[in-house]
C-alpha positions in Angstrom: 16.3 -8.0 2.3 14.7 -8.8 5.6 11.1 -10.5 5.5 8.1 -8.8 7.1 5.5 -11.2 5.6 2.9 -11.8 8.0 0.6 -15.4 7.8 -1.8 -15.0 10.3 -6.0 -15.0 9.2 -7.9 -11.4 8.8 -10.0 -12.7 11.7 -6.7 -12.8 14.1 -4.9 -9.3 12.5 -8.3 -8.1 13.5 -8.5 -9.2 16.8 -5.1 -8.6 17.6 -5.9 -4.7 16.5 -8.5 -4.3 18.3 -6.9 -5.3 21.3 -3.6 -3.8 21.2 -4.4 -0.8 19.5 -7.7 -0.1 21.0 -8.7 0.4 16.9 -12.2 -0.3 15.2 -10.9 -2.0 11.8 -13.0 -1.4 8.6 -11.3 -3.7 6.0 -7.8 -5.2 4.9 -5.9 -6.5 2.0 -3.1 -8.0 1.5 -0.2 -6.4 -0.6 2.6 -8.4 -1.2 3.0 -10.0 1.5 1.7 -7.8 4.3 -1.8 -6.7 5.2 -3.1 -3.3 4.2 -5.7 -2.2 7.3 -8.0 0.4 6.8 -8.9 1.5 10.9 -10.8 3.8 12.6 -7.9 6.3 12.8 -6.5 5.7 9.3 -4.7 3.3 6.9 -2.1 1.2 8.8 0.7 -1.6 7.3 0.4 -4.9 9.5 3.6 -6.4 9.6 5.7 -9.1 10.6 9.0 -8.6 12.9 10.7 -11.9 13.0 14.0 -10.5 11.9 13.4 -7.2 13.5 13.9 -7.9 17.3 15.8 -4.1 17.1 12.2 -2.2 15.8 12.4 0.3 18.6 15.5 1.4 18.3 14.6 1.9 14.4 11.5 3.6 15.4 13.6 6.1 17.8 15.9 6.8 14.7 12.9 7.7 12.5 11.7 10.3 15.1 15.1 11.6 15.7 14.9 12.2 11.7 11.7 14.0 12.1 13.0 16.2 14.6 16.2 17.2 12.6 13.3 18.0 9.8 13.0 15.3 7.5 9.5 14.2 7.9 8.5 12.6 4.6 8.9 9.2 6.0 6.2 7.2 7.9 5.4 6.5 11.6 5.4 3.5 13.7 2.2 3.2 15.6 2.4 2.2 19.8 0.2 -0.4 21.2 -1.9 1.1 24.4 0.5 -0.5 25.9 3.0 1.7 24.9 5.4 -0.8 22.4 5.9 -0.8 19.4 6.0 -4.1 19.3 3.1 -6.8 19.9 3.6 -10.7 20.7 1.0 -13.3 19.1 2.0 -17.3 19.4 5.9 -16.4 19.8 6.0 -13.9 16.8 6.2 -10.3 17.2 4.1 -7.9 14.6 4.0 -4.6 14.7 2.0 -1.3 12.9 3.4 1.1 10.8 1.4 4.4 8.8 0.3 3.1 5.3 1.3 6.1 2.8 -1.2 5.3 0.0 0.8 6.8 -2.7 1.9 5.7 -5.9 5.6 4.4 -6.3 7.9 5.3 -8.4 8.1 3.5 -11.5 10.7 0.6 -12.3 12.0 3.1 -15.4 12.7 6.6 -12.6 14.6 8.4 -15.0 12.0 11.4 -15.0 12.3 11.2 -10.9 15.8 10.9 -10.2 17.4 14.3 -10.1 14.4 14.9 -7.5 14.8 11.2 -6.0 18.9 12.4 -5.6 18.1 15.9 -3.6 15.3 14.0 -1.6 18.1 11.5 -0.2 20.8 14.0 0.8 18.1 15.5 2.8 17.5 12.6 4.7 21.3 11.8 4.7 21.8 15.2 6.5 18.9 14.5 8.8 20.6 11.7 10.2 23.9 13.4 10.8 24.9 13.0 14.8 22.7 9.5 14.7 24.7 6.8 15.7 24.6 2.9 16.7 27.0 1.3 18.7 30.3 0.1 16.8 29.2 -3.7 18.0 25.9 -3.3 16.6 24.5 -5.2 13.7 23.5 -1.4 12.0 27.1 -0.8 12.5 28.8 -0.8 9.1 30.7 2.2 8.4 34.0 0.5 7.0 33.5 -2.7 7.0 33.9 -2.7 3.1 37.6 -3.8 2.9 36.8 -6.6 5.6 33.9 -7.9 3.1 35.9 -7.7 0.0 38.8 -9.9 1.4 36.4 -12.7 2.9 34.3 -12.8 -0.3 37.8 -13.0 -2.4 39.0 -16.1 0.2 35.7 -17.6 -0.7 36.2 -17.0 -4.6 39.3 -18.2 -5.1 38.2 -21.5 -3.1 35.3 -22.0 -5.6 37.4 -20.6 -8.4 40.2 -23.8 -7.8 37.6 -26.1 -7.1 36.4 -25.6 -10.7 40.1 -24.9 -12.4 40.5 -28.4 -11.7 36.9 -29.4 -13.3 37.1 -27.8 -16.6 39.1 -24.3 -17.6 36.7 -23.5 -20.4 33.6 -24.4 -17.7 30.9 -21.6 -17.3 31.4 -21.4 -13.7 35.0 -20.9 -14.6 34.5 -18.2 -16.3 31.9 -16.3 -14.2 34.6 -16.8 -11.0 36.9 -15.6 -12.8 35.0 -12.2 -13.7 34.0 -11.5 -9.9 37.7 -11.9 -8.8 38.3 -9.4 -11.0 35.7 -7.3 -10.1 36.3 -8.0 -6.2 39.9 -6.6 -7.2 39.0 -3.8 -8.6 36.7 -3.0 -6.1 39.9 -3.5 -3.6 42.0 -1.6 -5.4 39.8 1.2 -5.5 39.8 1.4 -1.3 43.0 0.1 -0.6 44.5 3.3 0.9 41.3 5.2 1.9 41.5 5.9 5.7 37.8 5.6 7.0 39.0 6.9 10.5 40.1 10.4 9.2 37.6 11.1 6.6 34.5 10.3 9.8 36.7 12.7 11.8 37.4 15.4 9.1 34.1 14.6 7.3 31.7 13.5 9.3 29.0 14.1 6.9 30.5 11.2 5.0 28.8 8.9 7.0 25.0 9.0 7.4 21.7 6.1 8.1 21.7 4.9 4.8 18.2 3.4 3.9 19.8 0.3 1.9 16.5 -0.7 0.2 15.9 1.7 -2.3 14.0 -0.3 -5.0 11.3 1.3 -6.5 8.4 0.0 -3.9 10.0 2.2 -1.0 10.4 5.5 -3.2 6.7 6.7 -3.1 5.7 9.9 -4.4 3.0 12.0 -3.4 0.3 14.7 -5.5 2.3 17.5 -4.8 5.4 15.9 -6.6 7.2 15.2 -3.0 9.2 11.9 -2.8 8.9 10.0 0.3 11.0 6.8 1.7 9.1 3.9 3.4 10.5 0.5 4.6 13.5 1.5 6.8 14.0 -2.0 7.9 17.7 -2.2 6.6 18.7 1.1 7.8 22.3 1.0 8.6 25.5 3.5 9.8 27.5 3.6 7.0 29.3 5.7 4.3 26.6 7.8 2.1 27.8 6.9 -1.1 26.8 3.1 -0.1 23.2 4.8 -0.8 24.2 6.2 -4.1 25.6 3.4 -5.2 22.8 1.4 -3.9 20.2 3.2 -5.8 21.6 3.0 -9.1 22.3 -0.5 -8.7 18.2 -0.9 -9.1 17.5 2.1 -11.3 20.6 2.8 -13.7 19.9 -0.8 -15.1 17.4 -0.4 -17.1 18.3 2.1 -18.2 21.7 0.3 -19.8 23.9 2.4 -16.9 23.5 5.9 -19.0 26.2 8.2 -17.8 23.9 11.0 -18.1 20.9 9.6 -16.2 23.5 8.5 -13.4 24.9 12.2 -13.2 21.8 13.5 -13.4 20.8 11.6 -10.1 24.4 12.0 -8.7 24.2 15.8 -9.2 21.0 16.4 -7.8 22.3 14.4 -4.5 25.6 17.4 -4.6 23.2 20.2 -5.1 21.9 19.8 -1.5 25.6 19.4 0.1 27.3 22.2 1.8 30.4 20.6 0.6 31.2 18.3 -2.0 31.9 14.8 -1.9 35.3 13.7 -1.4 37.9 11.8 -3.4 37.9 8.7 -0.8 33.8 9.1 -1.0 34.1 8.8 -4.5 36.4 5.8 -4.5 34.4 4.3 -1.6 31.5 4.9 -4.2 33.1 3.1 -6.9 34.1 0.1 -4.9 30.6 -0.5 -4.0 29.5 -0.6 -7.7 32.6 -2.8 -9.0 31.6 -5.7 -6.3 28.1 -5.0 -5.1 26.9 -7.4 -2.0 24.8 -9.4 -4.2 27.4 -10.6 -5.9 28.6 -12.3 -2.8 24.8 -13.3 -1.8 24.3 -14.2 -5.1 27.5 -16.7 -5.6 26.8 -18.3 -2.3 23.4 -19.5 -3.1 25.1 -21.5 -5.9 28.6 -21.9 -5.5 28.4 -23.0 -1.5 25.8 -26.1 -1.9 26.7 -29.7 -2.5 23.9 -29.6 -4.8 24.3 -27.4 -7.6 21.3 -26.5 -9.1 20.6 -24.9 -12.9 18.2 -22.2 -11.7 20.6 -20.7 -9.4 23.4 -21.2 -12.0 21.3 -19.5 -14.7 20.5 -16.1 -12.1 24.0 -15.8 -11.4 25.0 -15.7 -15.1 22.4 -13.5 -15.8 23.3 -11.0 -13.1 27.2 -10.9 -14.9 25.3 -10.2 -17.7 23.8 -7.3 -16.8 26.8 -5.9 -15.5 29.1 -5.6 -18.4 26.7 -2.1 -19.1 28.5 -1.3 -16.0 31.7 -1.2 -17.2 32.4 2.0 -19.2 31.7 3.9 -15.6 34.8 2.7 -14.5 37.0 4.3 -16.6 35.7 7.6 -15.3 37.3 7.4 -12.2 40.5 4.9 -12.3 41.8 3.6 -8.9 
C-alpha cells in the first residue's frame, strides 16, 4: 500500500492552499493520516505524493473513466497553476475531492452483490485505457514471473531452515506456501495471456488494487463509490475479484455463498461471461496472494528474526486454511 501521510503543521497545509489553490480554508482534521480541509469551494483530502511521482497520469485515467461514464469516483483538484501537483521543501502534495460518506463496513456481506455490479462497471469503463508495457502500472501477466521468483526465494528460506530443525514452526509455514505457490502455478501453467487480451480484451481492465473497506464508500441513495486510486494498475480483472475477497470473504470464514453472491453480481453486468483462463487466473491469485510474498520477506529475509513478524506471518496461514474448501471447486 503506497503512503500518502502528510506531516506538515495546519498553519503550512493552510498556507500552501491558499496559495496554490487560490482557496479561503475554513477548518481541517486529520483522518488517518491525511488532513481533511473544509475550503471555500468544498471539502478537499490534502495528501502526500512521495511515492506518487506518476499522479497525473492517474488523474488523466480517472477523467478518461468519467468520460466512458463511470463517474462515482472522485476528482483531483489543479493548482492555478494548472498541476496537479504542488512542491513544498522537496515533497510534492497534492488535493483530491473529499467524498464525506460513510464506508462500508469491515463485515460487507449485505453490500456485496451491489459492491460486485458497482466494479464491473468501472472495469468496463476502463476498457481501451492502457499504460505502456514498461510502465510500473503495467502488470497484465506478470503472475507466472512472480510465482517463480517468490518460489526461488522459498525454497532458499525453506533449506535454510530444513537444516535448523524439520519439526521448526518456520518449517512448517515454508512448507505450506510452497505448496500453495504450487498450486497457484499449477493453476496458470498453460493459460496463454497473449490470446485471451487479443480474443478477450475485456479480460483485462485498471484494476483499483485497494479495495479494503476505507475506499468502498457508499452514499444516501445506496450508490457505491471507489476512492484512493493510488495502486491502480493494467492487469487481469479477476486480480480485482480476487483482491476484494481477500479483505471481505475473511470474516466472514470464506462462505461460498457470500463469495458467489459478490462474484455473480460482478457477471450480471458482463456482456459475456468470464472465461476458463479468467477463472484459473482468478484462482491463482487466491492460492498465493502477494502478501504472502510481502509478508514472508519481512521475516524470512532479515538477519534479525524478530517474534512479532514471526507471529503475523503464522497468523495470516491461519486464516487461510478457511480458504481452502474453495479450491476444490475449480481443480487445476
Amino acid at each position: 500500500m503506497l503512503s500518502a501521510n502528510v506531516d506538515l503543521s495546519p498553519d503550512i497545509i493552510k498556507s500552501l492552499i491558499e496559495k496554490h489553490y487560490d482557496l479561503k480554508v475554513h477548518s481541517m482534521v486529520k483522518v488517518r493520516a491525511v488532513y481533511k480541509v473544509n475550503t471555500s469551494v468544498g471539502l478537499f483530502g490534502f495528501k502526500g505524493a512521495e511515492e506518487l511521482t506518476d499522479l497525473p497520469l492517474i488523474a488523466n485515467y480517472l477523467q478518461k473513466i468519467r468520460d466512458h461514464g463511470y463517474t462515482k469516483i472522485p476528482n483531483f483538484l489543479r493548482s492555478k497553476e494548472g498541476n496537479y501537483l504542488i512542491k513544498y521543501e522537496k515533497k510534492d502534495y497534492f488535493m483530491e475531492e473529499w467524498l464525506d460518506l460513510e464506508e462500508i463496513p469491515n463485515k460487507s456481506y449485505p453490500y456485496v452483490k451491489k459492491i460486485g455490479e458497482t466494479l464491473a462497471d468501472f472495469h468496463h469503463a476502463t476498457l481501451e485505457i492502457r499504460p505502456k508495457q514498461d510502465s510500473d502500472r503495467f502488470e497484465w501477466g506478470k503472475q507466472p514471473d512472480f510465482l517463480q521468483h517468490s518460489y526461488q526465494k522459498l525454497f532458499e528460506w525453506d533449506q535454510k531452515f530444513l537444516y535448523k530443525s524439520f519439526n521448526s514452526l518456520e518449517k512448517q509455514m515454508l512448507d505450506f506456501l510452497l505448496k500453495r505457490n504450487e498450486l497457484a502455478y499449477q493453476y496458470i501453467k498453460d493459460v496463454d495471456y497473449h490470446a485471451l487480451l487479443q480474443f478477450y480484451p475485456e479480460s483485462a481492465a485498471l484494476c483499483h488494487g485497494a479495495l479494503q473497506s476505507r475506499n468502498i464508500m457508499l452514499d444516501e441513495a445506496g450508490e457505491i463509490w471507489l476512492i484512493d486510486f493510488e495502486t491502480l494498475a493494467f492487469a487481469e480483472r479477476v486480480k480485482d475479484l480476487a483482491h476484494f475477497l481477500e479483505h471481505h470473504a475473511k470474516p466472514y470464514h470464506w462462505d461460498t455463498q457470500m463469495v458467489f453472491t459478490f462474484l455473480n453480481g460482478y457477471q450480471s453486468k458482463l456482456s459475456r461471461p468470464i472465461t476458463d483462463d479468467e477463472w484459473k487466473i482468478f484462482f491463482s491469485y487466491l492460492a498465493f496472494p502477494r502478501r504472502f510474498y510481502s509478508r514472508s520477506i519481512r521475516y524470512f529475509d532479515k538477519k534479525d528474526l524478530k517474534p512479532k513478524d514471526l507471529y503475523k506471518l503464522k497468523e495470516m496461514i491461519e486464516s487461510e486454511i478457511d480458504k481452502e474448501p474453495l479450491f476444490t471447486l475449480f481443480c487445476p
